[in-house]
N, C-alpha and C positions, 0 to 999 in steps of 0.2 A: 182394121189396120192400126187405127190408135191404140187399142187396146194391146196390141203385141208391143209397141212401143212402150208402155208406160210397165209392163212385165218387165221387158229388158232394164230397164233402167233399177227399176227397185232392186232385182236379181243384182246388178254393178254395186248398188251401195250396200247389198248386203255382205256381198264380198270382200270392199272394202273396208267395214266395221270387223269383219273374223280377223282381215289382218292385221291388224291393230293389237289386236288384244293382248299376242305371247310380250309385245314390245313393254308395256302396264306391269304385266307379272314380274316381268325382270327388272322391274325398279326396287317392286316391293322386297325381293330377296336379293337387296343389297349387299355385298360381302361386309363380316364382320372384321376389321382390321386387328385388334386386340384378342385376334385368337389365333392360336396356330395348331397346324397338325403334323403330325409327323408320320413319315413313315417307318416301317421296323427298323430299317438301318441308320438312320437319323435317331433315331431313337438310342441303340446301341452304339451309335458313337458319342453324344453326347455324355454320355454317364451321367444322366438323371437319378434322383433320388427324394422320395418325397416324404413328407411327414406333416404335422399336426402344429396349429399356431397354441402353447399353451403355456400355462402360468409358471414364473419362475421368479426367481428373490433375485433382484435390481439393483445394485448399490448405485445411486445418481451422483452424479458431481457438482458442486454448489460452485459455480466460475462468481469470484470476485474481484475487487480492484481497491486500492490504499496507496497508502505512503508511509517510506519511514520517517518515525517519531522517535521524540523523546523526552523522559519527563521536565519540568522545571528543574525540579534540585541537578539534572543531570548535565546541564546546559549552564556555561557560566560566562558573563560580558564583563570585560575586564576593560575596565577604567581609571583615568587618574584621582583621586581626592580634591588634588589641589590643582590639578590642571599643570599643564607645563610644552615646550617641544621634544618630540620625539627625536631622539641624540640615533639612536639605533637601535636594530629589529633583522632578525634574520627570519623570521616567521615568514610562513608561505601556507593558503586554505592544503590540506592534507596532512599537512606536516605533525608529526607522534611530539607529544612536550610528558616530561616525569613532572610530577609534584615537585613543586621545591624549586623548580628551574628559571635562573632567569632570563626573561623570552623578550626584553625589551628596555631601553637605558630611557630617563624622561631629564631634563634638565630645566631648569628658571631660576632668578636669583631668589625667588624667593624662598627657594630653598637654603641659601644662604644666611636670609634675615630670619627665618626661622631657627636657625642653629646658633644663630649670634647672638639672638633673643634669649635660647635657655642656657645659653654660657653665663651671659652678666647678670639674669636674676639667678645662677644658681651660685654665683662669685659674691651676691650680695646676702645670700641666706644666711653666710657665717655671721658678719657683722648684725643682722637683723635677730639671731638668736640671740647672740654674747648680749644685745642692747638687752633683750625681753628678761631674758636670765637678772641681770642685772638690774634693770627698775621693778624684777618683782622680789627679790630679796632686799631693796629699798623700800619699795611699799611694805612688805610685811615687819618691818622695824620701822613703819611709820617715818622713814624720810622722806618719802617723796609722794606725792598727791596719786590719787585714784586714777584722777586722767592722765599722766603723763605715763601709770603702768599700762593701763588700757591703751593707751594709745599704740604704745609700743608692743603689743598683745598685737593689734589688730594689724598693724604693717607685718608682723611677722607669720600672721596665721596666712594675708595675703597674698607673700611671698610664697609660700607654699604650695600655693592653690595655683598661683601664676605659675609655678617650677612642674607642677602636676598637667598643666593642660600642656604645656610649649612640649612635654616628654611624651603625650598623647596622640598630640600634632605630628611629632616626629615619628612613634609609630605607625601612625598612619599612612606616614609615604612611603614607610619601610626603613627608615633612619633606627639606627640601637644607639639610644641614646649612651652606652657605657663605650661606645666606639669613638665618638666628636673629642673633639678637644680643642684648644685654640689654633693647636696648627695642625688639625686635622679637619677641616671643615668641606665639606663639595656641594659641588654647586648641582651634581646629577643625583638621580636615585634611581634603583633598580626595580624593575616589575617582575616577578615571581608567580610562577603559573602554580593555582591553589588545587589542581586539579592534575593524577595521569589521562590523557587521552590525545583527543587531536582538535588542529585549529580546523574549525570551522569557515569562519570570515575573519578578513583582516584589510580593515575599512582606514588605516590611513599609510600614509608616508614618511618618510624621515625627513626632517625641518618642518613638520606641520604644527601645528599650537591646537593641543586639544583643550577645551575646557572641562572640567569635574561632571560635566554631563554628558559627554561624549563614548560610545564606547570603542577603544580601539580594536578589540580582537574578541572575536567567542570562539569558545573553549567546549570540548562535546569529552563528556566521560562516557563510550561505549558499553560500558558492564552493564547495561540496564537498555540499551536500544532497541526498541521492539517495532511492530508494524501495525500499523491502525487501519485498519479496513471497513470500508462504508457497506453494511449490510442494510436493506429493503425490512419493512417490517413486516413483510410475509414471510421471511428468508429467518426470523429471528429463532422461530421455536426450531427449527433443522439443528442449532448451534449449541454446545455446551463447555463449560468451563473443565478445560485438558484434553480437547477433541484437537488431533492432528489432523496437518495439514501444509503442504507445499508451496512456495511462491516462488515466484521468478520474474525478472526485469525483460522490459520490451528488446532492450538490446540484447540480453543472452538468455533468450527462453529457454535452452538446454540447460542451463544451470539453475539445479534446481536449489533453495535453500529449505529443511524442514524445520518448519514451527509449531505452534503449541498451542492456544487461546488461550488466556491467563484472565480479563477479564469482557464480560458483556455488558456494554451502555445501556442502560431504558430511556434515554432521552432522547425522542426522538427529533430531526431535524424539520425544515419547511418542503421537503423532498423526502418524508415518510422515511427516513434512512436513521439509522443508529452506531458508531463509534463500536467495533470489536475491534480488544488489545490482543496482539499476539505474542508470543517470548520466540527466540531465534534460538534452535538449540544448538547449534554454534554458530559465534561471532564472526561473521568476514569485515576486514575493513573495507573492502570495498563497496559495502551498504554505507550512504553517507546517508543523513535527514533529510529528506526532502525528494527522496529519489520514491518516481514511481513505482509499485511494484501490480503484478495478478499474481492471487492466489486458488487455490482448488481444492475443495473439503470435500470429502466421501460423505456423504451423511447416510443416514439411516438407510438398512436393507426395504423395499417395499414388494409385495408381490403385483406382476406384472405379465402381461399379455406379450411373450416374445417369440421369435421366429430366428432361426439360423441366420447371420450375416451375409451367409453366399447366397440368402434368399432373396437379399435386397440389389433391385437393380435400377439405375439412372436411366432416365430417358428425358429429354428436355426442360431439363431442372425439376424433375418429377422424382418421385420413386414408386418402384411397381413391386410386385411379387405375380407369380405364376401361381393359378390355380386348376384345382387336374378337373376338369369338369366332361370329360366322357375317354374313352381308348386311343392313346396316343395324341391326344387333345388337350389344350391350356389354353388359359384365358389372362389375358393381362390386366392385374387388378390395381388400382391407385393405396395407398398407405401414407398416413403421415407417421415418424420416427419419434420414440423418444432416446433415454439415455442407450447406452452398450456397455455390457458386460460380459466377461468370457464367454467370448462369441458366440452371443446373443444379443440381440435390440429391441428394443422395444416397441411393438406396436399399438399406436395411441388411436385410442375409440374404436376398437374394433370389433364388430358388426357379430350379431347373433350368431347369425352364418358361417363366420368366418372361423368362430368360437367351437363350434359345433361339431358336424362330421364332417368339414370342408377338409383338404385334404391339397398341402401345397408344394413348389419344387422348391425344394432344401439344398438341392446342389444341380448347378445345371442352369441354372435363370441366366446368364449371362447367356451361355449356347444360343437361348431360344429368344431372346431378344436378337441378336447377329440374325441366328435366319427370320424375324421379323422384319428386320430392317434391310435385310437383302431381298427379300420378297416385294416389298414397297419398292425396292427402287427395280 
């Protein structure tokens, strides 16, 4: 009797081990998510089309970022000499000034004392000649001593020299000394932009008291305005002297301006970066100094491992491509991108395999991503 029992029981557990087992299998043939199959009419609607990942000339785009510049000579801070208050100015930052033009009145009395100054020594020159004239044709007939010609020599050579600085003086504030006269005397003088272009800054007010170290207004002569762009010095050798290239500011990125490179810095910064000049092949005024700009250089063609754009598709901040891997079958493969070119892009690092007889979908990756992702859900 025990012996029938201890049958039965083994017989139970061996029954329950067989059942087990199909549950095991079916784990190990997990489905693969990243593959899809289609059937013929899926197939013929999508309008698939496949082809080959293979090597093709790349022109890459160099993205940089500067500012506009400009050189010294082309940059001018206009100041008093001698200091004074600013009488009037109609100047405003933007504003176009000609050469020649006067952009601002300066008044103090000392412009007064300066012109009174080269009135009475130049009222006393006469007398100081006629004296010199006169004790040196005494001296040379021996009537009158050495020193009393020399004397008179030396007041008159120093009148001279006093009448030369006071006419110096006056040019400098912009006074023409053949204009003054006793009852022509002013107590203003005019400032005169040395430069055609535009204000810049304009750093004071009317009734302010500038001193001779002050500067009231900068002055920008555009003919020469270029754009300085901070290149990487891995970035350097891509770059050559009259290689084109486009910029454009944050606020109107559609507008594009084309430029030039005119020259390249060797010196490099403490951030591995180096100074390229560029020339603007035409002038907008709306490029001021100091205005951010990006620019975008084609550099050299290289050959490159690319694939059709409609090959590439998103999927969770990812990018895939479809590969044909049996009859009406694909497989969804991961790619990282480089540049694009007439529509083609480039695929970076790309695998033996891939290079090889792999064989991928060229038109149609979207289709099969959709019934991917309608399958999953």
């Amino acid at each position: 009797m025990k012996s029938i029992i201890y049958l039965s029981v083994i017989i139970i557990l061996l029954s329950a081990c067989g059942e087990k087992k199909p549950a095991t299998d079916n784990t190990d043939k997990a489905e693969n998510t990243n593959i899809v199959t289609l059937t013929d009419a899926q197939l013929k609607n999508a309008s698939i089309l496949t082809g080959k990942i293979e090597q093709r000339e790349i022109s890459s785009v160099l993205k940089l970022n500067g500012k506009i510049d400009v050189p010294p000579q082309n940059m001018v801070s206009i100041s008093v000499p001698l200091g004074g208050y600013l009488k009037s100015t109609k100047l405003l930052p933007g504003m176009h000034v000609n050469k020649g033009e006067a952009i601002a009145m300066i008044e103090d009395q000392q412009y007064i004392q300066l012109q009174q100054d080269y009135l009475t020594a130049k009222a006393r020159i006469g007398y100081l000649e006629n004296e010199y004239n006169r004790q040196k044709d005494l001296n040379q007939s021996k009537a009158s001593s050495d020193k009393v010609f020399q004397q008179a020599e030396a007041e008159y050579r120093s009148q001279q020299v006093l009448i030369s600085s006071l006419a110096e003086k006056l040019q400098l504030i912009g006074i023409n000394v053949r204009t003054i006269s006793a009852s022509k005397i002013s107590r203003s003088v005019n400032i005169y932009s040395p430069i055609t272009g535009f204000v810049s800054k304009v750093n004071v007010n009317i009734g302010k008291y500038v001193s001779p170290t002050e500067v009231l207004f900068e002055l920008v002569n555009p003919t020469d305005i270029h754009l300085a762009l901070k290149v990487y010095e891995k970035d350097l050798d891509k770059l050559y002297v009259g290689q084109k290239l486009v910029a454009y500011t944050n606020n109107q990125p559609a507008k594009k301006h084309e430029a030039e490179i005119l020259l390249i810095g060797r010196d490099l910064s403490a951030d591995r970066n180096a100074d390229v000049h560029c020339h603007f092949e035409t002038y907008d005024k709306t490029l001021v100094p100091g205005t951010y700009m990006n620019a975008e250089v084609q550099v050299k063609n290289t050959k490159a491992y690319a694939i059709a754009n409609e090959a590439i598709v998103q999927f969770e901040g990812k990018q895939y491509i479809y590969k044909v891997i049996g009859n009406r079958q694909f497989e969804m493969t991961e790619v990282n991108t480089g540049e694009s070119e007439n529509g083609f892009t480039e695929i970076l690092l790309p695998t033996k395999t891939m290079t090889a007889n792999a064989v991928f979908v060229t038109k149609g990756a979207y289709s099969l991503l959709m019934m991917m992702k309608n399958k999953a859900e």
